[in-house]
Jmol script that loads the backbone (N, CA, C; Angstrom):
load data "model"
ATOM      1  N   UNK A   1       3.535 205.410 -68.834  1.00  0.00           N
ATOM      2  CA  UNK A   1       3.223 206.452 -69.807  1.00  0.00           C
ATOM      3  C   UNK A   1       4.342 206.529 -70.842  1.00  0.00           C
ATOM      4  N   UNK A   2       4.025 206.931 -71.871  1.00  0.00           N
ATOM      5  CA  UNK A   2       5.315 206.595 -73.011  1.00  0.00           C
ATOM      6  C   UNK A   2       5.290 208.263 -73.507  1.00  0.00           C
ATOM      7  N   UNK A   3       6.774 208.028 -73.815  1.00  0.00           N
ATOM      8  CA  UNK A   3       6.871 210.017 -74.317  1.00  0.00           C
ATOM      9  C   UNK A   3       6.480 209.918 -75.710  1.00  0.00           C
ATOM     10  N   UNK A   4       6.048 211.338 -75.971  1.00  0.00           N
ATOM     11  CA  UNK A   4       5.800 211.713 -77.092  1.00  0.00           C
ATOM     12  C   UNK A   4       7.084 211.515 -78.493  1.00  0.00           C
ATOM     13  N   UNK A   5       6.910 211.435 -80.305  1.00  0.00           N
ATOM     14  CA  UNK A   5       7.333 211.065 -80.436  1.00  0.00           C
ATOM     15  C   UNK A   5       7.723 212.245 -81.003  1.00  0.00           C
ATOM     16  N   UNK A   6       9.563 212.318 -81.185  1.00  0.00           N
ATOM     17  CA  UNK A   6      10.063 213.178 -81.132  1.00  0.00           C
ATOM     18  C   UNK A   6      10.049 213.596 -82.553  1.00  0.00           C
ATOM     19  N   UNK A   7      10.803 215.081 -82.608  1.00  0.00           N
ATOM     20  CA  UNK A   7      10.198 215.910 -83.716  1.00  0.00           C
ATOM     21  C   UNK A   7      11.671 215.509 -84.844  1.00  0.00           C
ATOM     22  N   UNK A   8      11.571 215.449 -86.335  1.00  0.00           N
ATOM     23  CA  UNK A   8      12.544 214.920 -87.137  1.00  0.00           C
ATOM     24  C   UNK A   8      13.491 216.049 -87.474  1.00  0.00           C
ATOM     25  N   UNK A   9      13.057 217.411 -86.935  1.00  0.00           N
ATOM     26  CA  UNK A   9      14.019 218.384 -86.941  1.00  0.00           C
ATOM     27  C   UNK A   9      15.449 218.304 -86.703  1.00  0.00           C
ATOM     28  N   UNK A  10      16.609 218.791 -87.574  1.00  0.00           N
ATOM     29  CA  UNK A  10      17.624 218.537 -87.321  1.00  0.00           C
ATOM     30  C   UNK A  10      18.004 220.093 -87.383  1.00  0.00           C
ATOM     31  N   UNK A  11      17.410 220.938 -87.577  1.00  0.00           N
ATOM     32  CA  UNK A  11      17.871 222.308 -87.780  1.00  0.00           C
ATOM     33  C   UNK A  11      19.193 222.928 -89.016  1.00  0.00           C
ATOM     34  N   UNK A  12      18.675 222.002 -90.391  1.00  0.00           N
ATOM     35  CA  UNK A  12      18.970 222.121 -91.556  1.00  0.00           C
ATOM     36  C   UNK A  12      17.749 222.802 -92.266  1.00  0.00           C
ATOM     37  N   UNK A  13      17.214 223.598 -92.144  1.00  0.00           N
ATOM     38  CA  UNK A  13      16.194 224.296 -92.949  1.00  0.00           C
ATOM     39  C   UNK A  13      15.858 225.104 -94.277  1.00  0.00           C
ATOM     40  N   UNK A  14      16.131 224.005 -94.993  1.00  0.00           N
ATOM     41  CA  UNK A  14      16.297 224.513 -96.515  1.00  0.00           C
ATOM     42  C   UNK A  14      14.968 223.421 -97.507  1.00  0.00           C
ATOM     43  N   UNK A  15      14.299 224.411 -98.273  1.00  0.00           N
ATOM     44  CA  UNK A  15      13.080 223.665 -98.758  1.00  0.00           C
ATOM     45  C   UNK A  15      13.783 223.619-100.159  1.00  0.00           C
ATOM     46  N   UNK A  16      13.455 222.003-101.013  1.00  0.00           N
ATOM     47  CA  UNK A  16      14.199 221.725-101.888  1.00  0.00           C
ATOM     48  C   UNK A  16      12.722 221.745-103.052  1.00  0.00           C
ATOM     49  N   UNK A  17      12.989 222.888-103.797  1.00  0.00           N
ATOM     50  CA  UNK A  17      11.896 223.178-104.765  1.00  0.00           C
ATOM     51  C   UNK A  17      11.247 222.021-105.626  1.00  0.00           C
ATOM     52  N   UNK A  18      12.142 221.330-105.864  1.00  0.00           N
ATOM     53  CA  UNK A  18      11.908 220.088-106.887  1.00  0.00           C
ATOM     54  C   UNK A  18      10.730 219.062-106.083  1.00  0.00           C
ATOM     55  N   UNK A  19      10.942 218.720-104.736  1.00  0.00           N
ATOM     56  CA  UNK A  19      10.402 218.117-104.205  1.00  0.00           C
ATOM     57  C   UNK A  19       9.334 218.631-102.539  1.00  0.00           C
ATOM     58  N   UNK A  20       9.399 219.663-102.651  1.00  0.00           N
ATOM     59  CA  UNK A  20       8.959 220.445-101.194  1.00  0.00           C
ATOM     60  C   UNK A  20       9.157 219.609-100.276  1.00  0.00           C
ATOM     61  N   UNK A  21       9.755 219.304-100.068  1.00  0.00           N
ATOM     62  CA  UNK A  21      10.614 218.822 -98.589  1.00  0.00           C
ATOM     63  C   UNK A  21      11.523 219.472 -98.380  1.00  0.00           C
ATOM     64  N   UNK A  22      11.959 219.460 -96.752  1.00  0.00           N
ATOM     65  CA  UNK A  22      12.633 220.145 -96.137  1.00  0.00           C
ATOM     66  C   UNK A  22      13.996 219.300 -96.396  1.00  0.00           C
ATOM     67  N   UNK A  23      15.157 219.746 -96.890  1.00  0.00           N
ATOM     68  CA  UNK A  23      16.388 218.713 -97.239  1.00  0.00           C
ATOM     69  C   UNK A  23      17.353 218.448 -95.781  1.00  0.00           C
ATOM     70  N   UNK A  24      16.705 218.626 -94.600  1.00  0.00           N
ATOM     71  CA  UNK A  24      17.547 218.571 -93.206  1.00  0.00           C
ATOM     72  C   UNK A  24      16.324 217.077 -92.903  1.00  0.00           C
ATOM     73  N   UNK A  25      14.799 217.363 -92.879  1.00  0.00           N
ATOM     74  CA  UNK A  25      14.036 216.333 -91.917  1.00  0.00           C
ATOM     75  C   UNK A  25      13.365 215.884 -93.003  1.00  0.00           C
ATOM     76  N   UNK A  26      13.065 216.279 -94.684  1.00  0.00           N
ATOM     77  CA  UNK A  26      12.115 215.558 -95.377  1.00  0.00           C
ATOM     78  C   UNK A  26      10.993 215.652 -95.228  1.00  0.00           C
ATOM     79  N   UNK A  27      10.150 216.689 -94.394  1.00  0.00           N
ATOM     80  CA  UNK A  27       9.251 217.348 -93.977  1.00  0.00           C
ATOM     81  C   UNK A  27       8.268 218.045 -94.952  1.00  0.00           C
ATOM     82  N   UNK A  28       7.181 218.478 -94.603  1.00  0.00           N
ATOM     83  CA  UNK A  28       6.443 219.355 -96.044  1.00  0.00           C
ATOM     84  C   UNK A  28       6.744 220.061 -95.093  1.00  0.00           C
ATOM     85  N   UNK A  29       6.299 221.490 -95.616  1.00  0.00           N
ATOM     86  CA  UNK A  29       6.113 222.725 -94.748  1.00  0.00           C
ATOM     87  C   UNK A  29       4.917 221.956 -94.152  1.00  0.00           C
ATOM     88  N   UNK A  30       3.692 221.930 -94.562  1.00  0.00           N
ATOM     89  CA  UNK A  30       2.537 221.378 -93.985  1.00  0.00           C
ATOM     90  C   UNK A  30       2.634 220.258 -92.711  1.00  0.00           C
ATOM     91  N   UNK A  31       3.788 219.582 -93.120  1.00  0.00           N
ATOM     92  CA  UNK A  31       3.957 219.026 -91.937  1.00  0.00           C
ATOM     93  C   UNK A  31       4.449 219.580 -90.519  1.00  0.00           C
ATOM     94  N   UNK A  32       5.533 219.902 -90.971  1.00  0.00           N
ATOM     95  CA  UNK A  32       6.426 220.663 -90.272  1.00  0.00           C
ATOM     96  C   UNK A  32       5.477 221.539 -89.546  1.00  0.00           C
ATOM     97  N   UNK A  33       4.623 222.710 -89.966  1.00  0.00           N
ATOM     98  CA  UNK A  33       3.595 223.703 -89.180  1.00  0.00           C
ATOM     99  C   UNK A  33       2.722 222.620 -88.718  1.00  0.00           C
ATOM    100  N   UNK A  34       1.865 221.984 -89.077  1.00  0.00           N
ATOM    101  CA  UNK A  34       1.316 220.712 -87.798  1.00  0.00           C
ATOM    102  C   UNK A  34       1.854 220.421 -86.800  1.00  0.00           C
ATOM    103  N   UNK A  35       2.922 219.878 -86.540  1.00  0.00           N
ATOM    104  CA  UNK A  35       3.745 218.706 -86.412  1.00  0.00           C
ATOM    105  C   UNK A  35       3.213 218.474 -84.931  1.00  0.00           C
ATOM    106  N   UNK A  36       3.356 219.981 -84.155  1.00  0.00           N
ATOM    107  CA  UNK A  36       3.120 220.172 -82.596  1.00  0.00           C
ATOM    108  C   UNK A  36       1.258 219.738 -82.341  1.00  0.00           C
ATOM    109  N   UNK A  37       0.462 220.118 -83.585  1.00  0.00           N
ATOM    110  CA  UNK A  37      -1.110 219.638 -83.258  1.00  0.00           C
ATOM    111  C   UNK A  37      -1.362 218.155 -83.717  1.00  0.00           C
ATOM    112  N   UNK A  38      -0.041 217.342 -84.076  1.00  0.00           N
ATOM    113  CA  UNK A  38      -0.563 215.856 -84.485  1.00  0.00           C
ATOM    114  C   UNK A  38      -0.659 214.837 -83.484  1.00  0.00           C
ATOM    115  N   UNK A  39      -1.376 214.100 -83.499  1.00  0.00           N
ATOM    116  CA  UNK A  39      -1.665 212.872 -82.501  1.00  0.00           C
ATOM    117  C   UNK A  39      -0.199 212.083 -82.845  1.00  0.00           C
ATOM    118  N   UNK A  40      -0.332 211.269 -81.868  1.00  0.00           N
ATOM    119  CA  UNK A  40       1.384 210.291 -81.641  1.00  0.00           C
ATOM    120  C   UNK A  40       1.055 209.530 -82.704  1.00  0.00           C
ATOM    121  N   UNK A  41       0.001 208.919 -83.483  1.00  0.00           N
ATOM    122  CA  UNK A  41      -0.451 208.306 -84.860  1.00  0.00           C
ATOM    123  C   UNK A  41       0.057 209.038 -86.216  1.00  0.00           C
ATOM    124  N   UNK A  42      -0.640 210.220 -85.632  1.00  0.00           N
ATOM    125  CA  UNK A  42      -0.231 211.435 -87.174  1.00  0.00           C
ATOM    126  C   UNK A  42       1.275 211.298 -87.234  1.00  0.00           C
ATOM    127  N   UNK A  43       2.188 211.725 -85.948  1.00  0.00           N
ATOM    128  CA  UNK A  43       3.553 211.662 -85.930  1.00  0.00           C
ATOM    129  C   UNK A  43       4.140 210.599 -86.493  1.00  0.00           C
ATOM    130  N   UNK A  44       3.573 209.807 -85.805  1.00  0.00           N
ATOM    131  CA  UNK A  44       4.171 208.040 -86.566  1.00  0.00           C
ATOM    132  C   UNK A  44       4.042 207.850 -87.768  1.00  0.00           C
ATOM    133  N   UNK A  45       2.853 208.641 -88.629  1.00  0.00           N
ATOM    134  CA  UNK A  45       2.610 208.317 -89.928  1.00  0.00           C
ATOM    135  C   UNK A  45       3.665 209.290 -91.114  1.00  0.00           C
ATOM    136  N   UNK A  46       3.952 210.157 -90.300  1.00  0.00           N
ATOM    137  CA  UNK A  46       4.936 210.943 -90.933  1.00  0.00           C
ATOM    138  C   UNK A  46       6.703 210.270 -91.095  1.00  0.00           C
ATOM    139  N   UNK A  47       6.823 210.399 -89.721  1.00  0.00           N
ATOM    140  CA  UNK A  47       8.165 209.579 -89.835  1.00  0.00           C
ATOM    141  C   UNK A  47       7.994 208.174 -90.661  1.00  0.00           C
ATOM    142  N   UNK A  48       6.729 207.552 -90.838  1.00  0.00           N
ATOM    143  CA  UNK A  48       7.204 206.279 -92.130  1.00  0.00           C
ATOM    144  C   UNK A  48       7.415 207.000 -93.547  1.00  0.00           C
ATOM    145  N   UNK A  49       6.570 208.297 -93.511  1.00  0.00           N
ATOM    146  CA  UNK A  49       6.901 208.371 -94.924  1.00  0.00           C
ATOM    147  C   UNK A  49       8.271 208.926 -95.106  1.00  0.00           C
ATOM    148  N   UNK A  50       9.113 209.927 -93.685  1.00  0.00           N
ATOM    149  CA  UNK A  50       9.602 210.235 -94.441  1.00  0.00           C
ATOM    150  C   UNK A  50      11.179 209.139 -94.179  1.00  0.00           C
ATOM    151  N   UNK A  51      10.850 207.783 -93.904  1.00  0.00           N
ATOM    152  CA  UNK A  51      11.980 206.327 -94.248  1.00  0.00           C
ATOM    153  C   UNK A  51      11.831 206.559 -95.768  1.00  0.00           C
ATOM    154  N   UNK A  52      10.672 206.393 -96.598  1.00  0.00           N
ATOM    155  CA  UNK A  52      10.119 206.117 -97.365  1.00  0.00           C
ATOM    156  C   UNK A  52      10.704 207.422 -98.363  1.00  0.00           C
ATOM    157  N   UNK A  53      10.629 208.621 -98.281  1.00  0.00           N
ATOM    158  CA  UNK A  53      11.404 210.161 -98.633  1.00  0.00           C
ATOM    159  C   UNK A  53      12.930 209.716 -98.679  1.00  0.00           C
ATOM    160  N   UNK A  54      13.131 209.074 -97.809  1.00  0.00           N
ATOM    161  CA  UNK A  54      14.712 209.073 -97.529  1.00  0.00           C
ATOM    162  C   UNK A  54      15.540 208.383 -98.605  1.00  0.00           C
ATOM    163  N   UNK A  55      15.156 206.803 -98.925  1.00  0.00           N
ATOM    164  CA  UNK A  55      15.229 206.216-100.009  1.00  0.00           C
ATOM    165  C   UNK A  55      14.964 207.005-101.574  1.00  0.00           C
ATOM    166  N   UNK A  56      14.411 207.413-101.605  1.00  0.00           N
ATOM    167  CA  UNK A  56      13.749 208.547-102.700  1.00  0.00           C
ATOM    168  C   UNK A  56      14.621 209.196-103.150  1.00  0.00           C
ATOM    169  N   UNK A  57      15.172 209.923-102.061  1.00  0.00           N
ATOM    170  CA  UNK A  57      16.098 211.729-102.175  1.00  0.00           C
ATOM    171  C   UNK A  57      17.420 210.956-102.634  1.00  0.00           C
ATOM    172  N   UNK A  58      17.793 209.773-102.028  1.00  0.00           N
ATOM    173  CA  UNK A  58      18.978 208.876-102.752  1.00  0.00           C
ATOM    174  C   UNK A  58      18.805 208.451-104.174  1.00  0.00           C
ATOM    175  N   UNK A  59      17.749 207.706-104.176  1.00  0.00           N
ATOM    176  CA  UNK A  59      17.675 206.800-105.299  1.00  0.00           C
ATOM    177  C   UNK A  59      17.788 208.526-106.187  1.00  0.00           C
ATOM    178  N   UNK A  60      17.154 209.957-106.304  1.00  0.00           N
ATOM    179  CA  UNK A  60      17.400 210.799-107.373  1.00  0.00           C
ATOM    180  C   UNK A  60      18.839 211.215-107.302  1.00  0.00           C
ATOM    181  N   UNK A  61      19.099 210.614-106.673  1.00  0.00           N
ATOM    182  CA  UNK A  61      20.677 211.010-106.638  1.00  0.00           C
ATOM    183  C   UNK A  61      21.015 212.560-106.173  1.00  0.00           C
ATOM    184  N   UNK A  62      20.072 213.184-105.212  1.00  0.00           N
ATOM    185  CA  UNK A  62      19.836 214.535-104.769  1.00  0.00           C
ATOM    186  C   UNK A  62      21.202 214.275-103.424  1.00  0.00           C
ATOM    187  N   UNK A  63      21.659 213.617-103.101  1.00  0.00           N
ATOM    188  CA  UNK A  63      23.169 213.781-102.304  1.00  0.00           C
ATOM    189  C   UNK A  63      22.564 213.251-101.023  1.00  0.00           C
ATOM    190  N   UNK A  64      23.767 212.919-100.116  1.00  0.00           N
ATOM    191  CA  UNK A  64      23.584 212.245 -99.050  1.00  0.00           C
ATOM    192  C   UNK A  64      23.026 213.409 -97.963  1.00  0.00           C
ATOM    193  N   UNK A  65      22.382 212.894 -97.036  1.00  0.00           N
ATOM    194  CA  UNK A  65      21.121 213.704 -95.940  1.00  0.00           C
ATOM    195  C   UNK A  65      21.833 213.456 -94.421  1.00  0.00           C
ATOM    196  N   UNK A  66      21.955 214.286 -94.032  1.00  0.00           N
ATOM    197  CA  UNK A  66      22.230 214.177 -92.835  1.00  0.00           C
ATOM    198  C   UNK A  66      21.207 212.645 -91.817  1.00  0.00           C
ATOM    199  N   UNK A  67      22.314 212.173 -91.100  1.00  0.00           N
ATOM    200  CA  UNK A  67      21.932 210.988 -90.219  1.00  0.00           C
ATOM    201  C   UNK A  67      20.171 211.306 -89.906  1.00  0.00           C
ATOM    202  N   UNK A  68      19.845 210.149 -90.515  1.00  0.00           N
ATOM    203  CA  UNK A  68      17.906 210.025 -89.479  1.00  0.00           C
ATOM    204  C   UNK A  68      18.172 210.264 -87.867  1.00  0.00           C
ATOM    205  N   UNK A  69      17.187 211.069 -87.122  1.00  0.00           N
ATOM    206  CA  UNK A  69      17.178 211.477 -86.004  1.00  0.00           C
ATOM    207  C   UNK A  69      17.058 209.763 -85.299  1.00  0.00           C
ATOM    208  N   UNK A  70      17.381 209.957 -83.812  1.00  0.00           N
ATOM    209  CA  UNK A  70      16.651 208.164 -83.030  1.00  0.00           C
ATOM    210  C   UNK A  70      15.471 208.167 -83.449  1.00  0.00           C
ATOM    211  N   UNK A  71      14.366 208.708 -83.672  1.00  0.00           N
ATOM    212  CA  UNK A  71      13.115 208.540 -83.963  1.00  0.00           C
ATOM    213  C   UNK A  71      12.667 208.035 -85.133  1.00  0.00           C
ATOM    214  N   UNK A  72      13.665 207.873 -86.223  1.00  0.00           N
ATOM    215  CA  UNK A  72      13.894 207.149 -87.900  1.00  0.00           C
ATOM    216  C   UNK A  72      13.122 206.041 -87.297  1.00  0.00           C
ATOM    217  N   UNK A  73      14.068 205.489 -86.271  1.00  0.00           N
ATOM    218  CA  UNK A  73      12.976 203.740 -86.026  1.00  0.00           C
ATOM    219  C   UNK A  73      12.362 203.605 -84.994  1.00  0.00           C
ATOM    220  N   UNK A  74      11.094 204.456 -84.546  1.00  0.00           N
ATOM    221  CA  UNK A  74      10.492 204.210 -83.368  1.00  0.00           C
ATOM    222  C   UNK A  74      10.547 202.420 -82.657  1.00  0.00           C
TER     223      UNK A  74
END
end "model"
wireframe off; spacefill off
backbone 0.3
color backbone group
């Protein structure tokens, strides 16, 4: 049986207006309130985007993000 995949929460909870993501996990709110009703697919599909967010929040030059949780690379 394989565990569930873990949540990208780092308990930095600040929503960055410019981009509605959460600037601790890169999260929507929308995600974030799901997160506990998503299938291990939905989860997985989130954590690619937010590799994909992560590159982003750099390339705007919005400042360095606290370390990706182990779950960055399932």
């Amino acid at each position: 049986m394989t565990s569930p995949l873990a949540s990208p929460c780092i308990n930095v909870c600040r929503m960055d207006e410019a981009t509605g993501w959460c600037e601790g996990c890169l999260r929507t709110l929308d995600e974030i309130a799901l997160w506990s009703r998503l299938s291990d697919a939905g989860k997985q599909s989130v954590w690619d985007q937010l590799a994909r967010r992560r590159v982003l929040w750099l390339q705007q030059g919005r400042g360095p993000l606290p370390a990706p949780a182990a779950a960055d690379a399932p």
